[in-house]
Residue, then its C-alpha position, 0 to 999 in steps of 0.5 A: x399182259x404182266x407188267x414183265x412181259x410189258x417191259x419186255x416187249x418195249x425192250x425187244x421194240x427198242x434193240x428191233x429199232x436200234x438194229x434198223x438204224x444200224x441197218x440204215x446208217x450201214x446202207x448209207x456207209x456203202x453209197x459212197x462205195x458205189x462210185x468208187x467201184x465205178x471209178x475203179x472200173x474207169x481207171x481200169x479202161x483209162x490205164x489200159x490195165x488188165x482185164x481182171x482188174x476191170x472185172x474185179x471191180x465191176x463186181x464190187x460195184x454191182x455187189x455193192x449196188x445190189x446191197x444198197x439196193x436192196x436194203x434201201x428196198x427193205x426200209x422203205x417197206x419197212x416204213x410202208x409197214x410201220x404207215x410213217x406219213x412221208x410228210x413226216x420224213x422231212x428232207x435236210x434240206x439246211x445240209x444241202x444248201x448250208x455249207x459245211x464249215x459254216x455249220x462247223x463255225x456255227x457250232x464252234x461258237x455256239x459251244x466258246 
């Protein structure tokens, strides 16, 4: 293989690998999504609205659900594909129990 054609093929890899990322990082976008939907069609039975309002939004959540479902599908056999060790793919755990503002603060420092 021509070097060209090497730097080609490490392009194509790195728009492929940018475009998964863009993918996942769409995927994440939507969850919150989901309970929203879900929240709208509470509302919708609390409040005694119209029967199309409750339909419209059950719609939304289960289209919504569907297309993080499925793309979360993908991804994982994406990394099945790609043989990524799940022992690699460590959990944020410091996002979840480290508070927020304490990390803003931290950082806001580090940077004064």
């Amino acid at each position: 293989m021509s070097s060209m054609e090497e730097d080609q093929f490490s392009e194509e890899s790195i728009a492929d690998e940018s475009q998964k990322i863009e993918q996942i990082l769409e995927i994440e976008s939507k969850i919150p999504d989901i309970l929203s939907h879900a929240g709208n069609c509470i509302d919708a039975i609390e409040t005694k609205e119209s029967i199309e309002e409750f339909n419209k939004s059950a719609k939304s959540f289960f289209q919504t659900l569907e297309y993080v479902s499925t793309g979360l599908r993908k991804q994982v056999l994406d990394l099945e594909k790609a043989e990524v060790p799940l022992a690699s793919l460590q959990p944020r755990k410091h996002y979840v129990t480290e508070p927020l503002t304490g990390m803003v603060f931290d950082e806001v420092n580090r940077l004064l």
